[in-house]
C-alpha positions as a LaTeX table, in Angstrom:
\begin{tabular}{lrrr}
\hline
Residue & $x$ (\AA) & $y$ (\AA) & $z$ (\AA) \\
\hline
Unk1 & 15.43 & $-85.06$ & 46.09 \\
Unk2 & 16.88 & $-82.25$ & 44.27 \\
Unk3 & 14.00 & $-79.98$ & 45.45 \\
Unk4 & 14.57 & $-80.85$ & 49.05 \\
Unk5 & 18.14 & $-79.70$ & 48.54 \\
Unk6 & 16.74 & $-76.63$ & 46.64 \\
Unk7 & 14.30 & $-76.16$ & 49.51 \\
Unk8 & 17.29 & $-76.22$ & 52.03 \\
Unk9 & 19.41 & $-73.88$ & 51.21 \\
Unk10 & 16.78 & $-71.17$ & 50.47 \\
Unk11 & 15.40 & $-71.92$ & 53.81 \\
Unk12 & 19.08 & $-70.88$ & 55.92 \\
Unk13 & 19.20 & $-67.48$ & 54.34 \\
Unk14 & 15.63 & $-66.91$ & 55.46 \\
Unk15 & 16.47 & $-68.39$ & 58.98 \\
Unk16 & 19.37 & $-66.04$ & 59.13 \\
Unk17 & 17.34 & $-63.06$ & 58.86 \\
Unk18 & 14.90 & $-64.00$ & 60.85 \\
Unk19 & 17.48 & $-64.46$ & 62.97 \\
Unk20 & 18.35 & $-60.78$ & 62.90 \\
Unk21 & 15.34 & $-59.20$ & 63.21 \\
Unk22 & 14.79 & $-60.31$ & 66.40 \\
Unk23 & 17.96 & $-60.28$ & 67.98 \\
Unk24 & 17.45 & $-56.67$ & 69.30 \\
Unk25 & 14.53 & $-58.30$ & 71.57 \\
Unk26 & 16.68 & $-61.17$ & 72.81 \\
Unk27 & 19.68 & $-59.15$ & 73.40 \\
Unk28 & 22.06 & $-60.71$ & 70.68 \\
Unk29 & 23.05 & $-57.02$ & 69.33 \\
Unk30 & 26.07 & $-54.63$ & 69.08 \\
Unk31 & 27.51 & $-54.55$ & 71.69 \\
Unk32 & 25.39 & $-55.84$ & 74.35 \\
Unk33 & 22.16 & $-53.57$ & 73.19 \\
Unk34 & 23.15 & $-50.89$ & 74.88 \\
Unk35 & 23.31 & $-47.31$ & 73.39 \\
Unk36 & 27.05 & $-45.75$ & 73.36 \\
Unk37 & 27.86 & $-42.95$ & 76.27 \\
Unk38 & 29.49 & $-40.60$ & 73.85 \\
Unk39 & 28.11 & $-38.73$ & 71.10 \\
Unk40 & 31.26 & $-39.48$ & 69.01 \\
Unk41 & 30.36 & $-43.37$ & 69.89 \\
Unk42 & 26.69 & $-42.75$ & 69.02 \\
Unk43 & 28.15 & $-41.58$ & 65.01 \\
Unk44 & 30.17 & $-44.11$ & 64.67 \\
Unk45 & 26.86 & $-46.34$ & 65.54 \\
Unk46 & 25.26 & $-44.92$ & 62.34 \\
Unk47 & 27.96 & $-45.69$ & 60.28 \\
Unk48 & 27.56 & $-49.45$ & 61.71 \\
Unk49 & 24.09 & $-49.84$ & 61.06 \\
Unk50 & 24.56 & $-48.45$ & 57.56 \\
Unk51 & 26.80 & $-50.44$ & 56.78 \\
Unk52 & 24.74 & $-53.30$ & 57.70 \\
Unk53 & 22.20 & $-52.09$ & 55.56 \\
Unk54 & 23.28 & $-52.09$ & 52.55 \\
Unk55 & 25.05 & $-55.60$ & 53.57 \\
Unk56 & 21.13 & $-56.77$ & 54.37 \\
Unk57 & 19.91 & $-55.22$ & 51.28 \\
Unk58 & 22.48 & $-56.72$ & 49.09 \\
Unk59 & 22.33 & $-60.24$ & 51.00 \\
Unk60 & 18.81 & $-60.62$ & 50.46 \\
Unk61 & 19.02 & $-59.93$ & 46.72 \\
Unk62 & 21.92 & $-62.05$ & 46.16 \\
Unk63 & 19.76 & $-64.83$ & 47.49 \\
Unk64 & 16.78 & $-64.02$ & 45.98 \\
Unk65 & 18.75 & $-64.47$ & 42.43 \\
Unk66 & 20.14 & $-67.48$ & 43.63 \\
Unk67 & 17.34 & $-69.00$ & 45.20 \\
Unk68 & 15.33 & $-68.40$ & 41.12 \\
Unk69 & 18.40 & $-69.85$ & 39.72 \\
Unk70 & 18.28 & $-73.03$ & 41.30 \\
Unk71 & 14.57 & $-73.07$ & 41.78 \\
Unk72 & 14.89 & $-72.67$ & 37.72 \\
Unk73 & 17.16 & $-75.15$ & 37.36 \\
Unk74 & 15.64 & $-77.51$ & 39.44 \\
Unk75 & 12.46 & $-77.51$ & 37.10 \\
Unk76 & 14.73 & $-78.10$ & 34.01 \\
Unk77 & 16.36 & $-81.46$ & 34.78 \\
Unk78 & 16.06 & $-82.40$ & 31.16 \\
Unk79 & 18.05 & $-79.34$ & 30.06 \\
Unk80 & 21.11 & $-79.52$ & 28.61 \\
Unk81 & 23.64 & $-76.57$ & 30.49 \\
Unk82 & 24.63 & $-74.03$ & 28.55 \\
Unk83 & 27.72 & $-72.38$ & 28.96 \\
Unk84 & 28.97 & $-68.45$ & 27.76 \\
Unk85 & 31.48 & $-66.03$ & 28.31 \\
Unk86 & 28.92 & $-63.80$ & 29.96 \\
Unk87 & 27.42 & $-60.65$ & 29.56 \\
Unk88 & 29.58 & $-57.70$ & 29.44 \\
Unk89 & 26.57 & $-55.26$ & 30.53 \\
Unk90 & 26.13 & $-57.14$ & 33.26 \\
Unk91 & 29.65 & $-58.04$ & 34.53 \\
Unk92 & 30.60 & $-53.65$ & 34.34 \\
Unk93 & 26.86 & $-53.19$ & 36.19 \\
Unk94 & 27.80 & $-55.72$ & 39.05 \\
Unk95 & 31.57 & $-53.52$ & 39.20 \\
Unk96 & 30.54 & $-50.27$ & 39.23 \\
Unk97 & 27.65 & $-50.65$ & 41.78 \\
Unk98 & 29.73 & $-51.96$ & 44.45 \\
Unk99 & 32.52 & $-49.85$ & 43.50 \\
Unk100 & 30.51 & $-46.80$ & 43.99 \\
Unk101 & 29.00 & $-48.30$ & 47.32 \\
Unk102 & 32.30 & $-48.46$ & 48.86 \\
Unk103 & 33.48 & $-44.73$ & 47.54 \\
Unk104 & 30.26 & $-44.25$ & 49.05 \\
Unk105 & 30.54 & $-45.25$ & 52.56 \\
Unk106 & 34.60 & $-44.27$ & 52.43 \\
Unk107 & 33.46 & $-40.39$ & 52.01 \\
Unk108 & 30.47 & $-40.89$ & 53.94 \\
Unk109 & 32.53 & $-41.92$ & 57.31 \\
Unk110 & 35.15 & $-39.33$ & 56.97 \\
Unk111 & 33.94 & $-36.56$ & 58.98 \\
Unk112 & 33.43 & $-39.19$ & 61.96 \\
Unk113 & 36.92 & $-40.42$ & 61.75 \\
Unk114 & 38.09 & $-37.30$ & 61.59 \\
Unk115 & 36.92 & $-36.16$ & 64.80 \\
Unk116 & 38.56 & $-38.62$ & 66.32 \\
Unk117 & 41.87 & $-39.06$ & 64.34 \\
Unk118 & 43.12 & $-36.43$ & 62.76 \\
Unk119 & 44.51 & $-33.99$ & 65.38 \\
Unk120 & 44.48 & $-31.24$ & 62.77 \\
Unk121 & 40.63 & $-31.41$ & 62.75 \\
Unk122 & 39.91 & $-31.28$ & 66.15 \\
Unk123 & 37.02 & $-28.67$ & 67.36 \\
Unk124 & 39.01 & $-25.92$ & 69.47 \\
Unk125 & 37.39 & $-27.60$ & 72.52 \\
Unk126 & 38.57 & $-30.88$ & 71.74 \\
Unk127 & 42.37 & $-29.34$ & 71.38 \\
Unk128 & 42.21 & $-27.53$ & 74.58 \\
Unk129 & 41.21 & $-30.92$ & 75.96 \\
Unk130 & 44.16 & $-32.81$ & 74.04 \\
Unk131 & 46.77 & $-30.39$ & 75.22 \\
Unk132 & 46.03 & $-30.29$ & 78.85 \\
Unk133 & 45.06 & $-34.42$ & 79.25 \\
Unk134 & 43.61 & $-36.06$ & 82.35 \\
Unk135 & 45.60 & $-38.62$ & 82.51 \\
Unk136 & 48.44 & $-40.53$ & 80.70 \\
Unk137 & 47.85 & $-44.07$ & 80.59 \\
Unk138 & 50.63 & $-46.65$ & 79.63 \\
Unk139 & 50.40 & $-50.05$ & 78.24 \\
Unk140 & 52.59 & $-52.64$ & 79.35 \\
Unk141 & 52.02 & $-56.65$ & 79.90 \\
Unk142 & 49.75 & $-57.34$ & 81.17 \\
Unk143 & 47.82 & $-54.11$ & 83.08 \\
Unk144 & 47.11 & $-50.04$ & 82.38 \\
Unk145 & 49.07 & $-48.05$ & 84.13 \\
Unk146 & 47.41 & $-44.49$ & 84.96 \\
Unk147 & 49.04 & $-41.97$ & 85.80 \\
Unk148 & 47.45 & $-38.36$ & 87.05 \\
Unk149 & 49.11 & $-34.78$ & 87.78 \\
Unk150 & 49.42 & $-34.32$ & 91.15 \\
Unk151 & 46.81 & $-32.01$ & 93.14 \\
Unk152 & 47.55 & $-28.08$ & 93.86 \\
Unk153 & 47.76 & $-27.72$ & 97.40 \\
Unk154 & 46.34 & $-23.87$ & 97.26 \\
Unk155 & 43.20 & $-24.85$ & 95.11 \\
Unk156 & 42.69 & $-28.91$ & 95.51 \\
Unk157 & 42.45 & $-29.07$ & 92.15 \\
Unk158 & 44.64 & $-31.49$ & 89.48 \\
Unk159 & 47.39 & $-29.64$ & 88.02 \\
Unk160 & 48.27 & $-29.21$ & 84.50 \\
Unk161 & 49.97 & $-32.77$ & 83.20 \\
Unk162 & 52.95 & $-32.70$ & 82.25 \\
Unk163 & 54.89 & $-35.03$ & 79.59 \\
Unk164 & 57.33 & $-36.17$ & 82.04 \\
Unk165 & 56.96 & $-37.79$ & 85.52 \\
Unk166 & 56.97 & $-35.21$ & 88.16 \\
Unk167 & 57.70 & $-35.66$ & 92.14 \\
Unk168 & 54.03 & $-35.52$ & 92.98 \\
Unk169 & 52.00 & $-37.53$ & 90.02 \\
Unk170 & 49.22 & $-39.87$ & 91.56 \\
Unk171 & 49.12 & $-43.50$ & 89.87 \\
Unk172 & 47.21 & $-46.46$ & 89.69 \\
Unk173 & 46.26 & $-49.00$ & 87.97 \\
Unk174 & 43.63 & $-50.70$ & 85.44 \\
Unk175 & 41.31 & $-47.80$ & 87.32 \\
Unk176 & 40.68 & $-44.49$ & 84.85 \\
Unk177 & 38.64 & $-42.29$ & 86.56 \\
Unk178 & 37.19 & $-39.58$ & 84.12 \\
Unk179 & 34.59 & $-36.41$ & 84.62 \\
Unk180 & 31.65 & $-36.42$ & 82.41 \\
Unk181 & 30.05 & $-33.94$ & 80.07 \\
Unk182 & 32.80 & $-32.48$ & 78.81 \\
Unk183 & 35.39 & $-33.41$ & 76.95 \\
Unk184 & 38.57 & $-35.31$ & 78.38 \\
Unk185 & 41.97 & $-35.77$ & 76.82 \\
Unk186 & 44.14 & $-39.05$ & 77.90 \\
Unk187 & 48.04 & $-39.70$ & 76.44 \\
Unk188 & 48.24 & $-42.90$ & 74.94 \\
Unk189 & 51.71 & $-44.77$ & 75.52 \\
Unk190 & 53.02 & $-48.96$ & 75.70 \\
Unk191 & 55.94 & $-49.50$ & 77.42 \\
Unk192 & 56.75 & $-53.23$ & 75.95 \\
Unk193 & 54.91 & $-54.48$ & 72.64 \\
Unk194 & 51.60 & $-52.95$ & 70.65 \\
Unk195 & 48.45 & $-53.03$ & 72.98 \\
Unk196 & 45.12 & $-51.67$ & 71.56 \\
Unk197 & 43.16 & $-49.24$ & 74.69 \\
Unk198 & 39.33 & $-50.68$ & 73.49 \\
Unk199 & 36.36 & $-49.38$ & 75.53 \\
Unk200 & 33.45 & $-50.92$ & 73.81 \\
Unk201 & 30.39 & $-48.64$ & 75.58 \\
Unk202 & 32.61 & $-45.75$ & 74.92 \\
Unk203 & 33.52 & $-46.68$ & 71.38 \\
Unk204 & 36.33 & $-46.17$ & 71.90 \\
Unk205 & 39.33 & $-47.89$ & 70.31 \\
Unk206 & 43.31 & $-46.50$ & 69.76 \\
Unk207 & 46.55 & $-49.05$ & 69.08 \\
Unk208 & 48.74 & $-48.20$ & 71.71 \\
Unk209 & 52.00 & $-48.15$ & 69.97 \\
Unk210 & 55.89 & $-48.50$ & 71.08 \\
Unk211 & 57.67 & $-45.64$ & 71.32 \\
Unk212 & 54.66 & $-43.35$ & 70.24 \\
Unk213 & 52.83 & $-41.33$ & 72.32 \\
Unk214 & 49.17 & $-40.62$ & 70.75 \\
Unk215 & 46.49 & $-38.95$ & 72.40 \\
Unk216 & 42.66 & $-39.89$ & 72.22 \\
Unk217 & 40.14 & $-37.89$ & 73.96 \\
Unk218 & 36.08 & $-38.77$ & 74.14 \\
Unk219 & 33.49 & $-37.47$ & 76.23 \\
Unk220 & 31.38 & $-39.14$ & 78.31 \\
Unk221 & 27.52 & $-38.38$ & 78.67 \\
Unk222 & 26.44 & $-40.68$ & 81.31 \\
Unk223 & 27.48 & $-43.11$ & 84.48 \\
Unk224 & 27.59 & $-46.86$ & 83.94 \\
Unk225 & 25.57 & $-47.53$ & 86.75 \\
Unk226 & 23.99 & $-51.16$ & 88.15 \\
Unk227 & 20.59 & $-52.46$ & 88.99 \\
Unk228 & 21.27 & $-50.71$ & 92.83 \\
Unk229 & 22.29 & $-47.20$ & 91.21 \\
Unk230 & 25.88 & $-48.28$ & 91.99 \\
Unk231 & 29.10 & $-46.64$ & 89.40 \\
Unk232 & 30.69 & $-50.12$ & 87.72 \\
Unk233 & 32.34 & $-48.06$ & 85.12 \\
Unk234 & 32.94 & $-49.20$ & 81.46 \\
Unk235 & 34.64 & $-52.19$ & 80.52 \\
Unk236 & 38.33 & $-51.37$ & 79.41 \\
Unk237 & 40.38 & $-53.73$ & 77.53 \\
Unk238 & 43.39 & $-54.62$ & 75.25 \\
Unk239 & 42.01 & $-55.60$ & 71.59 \\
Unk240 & 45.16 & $-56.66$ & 70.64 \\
Unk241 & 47.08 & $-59.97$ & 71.16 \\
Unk242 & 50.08 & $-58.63$ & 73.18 \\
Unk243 & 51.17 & $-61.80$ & 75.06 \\
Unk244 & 50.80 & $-64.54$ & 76.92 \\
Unk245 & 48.89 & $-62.75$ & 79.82 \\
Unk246 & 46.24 & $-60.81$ & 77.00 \\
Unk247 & 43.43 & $-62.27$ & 78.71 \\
Unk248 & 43.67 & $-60.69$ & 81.65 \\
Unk249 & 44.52 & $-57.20$ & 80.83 \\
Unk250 & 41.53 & $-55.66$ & 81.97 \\
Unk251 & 40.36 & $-52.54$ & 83.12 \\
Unk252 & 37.61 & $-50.46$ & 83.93 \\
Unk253 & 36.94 & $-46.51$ & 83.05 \\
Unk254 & 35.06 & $-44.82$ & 86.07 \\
Unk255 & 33.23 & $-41.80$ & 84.22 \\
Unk256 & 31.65 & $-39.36$ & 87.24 \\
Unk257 & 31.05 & $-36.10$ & 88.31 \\
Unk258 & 33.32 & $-33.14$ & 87.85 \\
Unk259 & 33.06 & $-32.96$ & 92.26 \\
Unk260 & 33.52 & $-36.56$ & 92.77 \\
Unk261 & 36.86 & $-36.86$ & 89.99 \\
Unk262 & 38.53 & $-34.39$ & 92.55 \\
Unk263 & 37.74 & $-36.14$ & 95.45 \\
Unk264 & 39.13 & $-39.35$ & 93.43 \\
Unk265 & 42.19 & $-37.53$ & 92.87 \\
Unk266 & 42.73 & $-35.90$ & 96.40 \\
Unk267 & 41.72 & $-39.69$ & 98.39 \\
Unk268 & 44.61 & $-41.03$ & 95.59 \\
Unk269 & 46.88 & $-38.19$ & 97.06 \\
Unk270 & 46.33 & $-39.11$ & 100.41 \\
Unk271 & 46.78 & $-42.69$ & 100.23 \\
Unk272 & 50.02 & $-42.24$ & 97.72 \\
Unk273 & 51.68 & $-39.51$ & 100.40 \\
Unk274 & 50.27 & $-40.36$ & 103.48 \\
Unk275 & 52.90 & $-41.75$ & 105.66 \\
Unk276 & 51.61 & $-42.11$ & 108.98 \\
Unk277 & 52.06 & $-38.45$ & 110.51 \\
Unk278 & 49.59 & $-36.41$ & 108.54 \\
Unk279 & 51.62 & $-33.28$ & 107.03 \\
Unk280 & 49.34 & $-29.94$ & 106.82 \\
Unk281 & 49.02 & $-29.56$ & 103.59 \\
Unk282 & 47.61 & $-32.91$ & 102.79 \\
Unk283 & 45.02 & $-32.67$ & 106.13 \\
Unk284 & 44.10 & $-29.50$ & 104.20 \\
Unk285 & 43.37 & $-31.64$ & 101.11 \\
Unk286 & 41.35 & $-33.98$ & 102.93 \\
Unk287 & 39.61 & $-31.64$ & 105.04 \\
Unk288 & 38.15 & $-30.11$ & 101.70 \\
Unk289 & 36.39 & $-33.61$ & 100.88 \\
\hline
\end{tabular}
């Protein structure tokens, strides 16, 4: 009896990482086996999969050890225990490896988190891109609310954002609509209680904070497109519980052409200012669709 319980418990850990191994093929993977769209979200990959590494390696020799121990002991009924104080060699080898795992892996991932949250150590690209933002997107229970500079009449283009409201901003809601390949800036704001802006295929993942405004910015390599060739977007949603309502505070992040953003934004302008009698300057805005 005592090997069958022996036998047990050295069989789950070996179930477990069988487990693992082929999860990749059966789709049970981080998160849902598909590669991340951004380059930043591709390093912070690496740092996941290291991670889980050195948890493997140190899993399977934990249980090794422990499956000898009781394997040993099982054999040894007739023993009496013996009990100790232990060994000192042992108890500072068993501190300082871990210790130096996790100094390890805590210089290791600071470049990465840099890049992404330390303003001070942006690339000059990624500044420009902070300063001038694409969009300002607000918090609230239970929905995004997005809000874009309005479009110059003389170019079609978006304007410059500005930090407050202005006469001629396009909104919407739960919908961010973002160019791709290059970087993009968005201002970060909650307008009730702390909200967390999470895009998992992006990565990305910022606490949206009362009375703070923070800015994140990412850029996108690729389309989220469907089994037809059809844009779906990116899954965007709050990671943290804000409320009765959390559940349904979902959005989506549209990531598309530099051409077909600006045609996002001028369609927005028309159906925002349109009023019935179309005014020249927006028929001019349409007409350059």
């Amino acid at each position: 009896m005592n090997k069958f319980w022996v036998g047990l418990f050295i069989v789950w850990p070996i179930a477990a990482i069988l487990s693992c191994l082929i999860s990749p093929a059966m789709g049970w993977w981080f998160p849902g086996n598909r590669e991340a769209a951004t380059q930043l979200g591709q390093q912070i990959d690496n740092l996941f999969f290291l991670i889980l590494y050195i948890v493997t390696i140190a899993f399977i020799a934990t249980h090794i050890a422990l499956a000898y121990v009781l394997w040993h002991g099982c054999q040894n009924t007739q023993e009496k225990a013996w009990y100790t104080h232990g060994n000192h060699n042992l108890e500072v080898l068993w501190t300082i490896v871990p210790s130096g795992v996790l100094l390890f892996i805590a210089l290791y991932q600071m470049d990465v988190w840099m890049q992404f949250r330390v303003e001070a150590a942006f690339p000059n690209e990624i500044q420009a891109a902070v300063r001038e933002p694409i969009a300002e997107v607000t918090a609230r229970q239970f929905e995004w609310r997005i809000r874009y500079p309005g479009i110059d009449p003389t170019t079609g283009h978006p304007k410059l954002l500005r930090p407050k409201p202005q006469p001629d901003d396009l909104y919407t809601v739960n919908d961010l609509h973002v160019p791709i390949n290059r970087p993009v800036g968005i201002r970060l704001k909650s307008a009730d209680v702390q909200h967390s802006f999470f895009v998992p295929g992006l990565r990305i993942k910022q606490d949206a904070v009362p009375g703070q405004v923070i800015p994140i910015w990412f850029e996108v390599m690729r389309e989220q497109l469907d089994d037809d060739g059809n844009n779906i977007g990116y899954d965007l949603t709050c990671a943290e519980l804000c409320g009765w309502g959390h559940y349904k505070m979902r959005g989506r992040v549209f990531a598309q052409t530099e051409e077909e953003f600006w045609i996002y934004l001028k369609k927005l302008h028309h159906e925002q200012f349109y009023d019935g009698v179309m005014k020249p300057a927006n028929q001019s805005l349409i007409q350059k669709e």
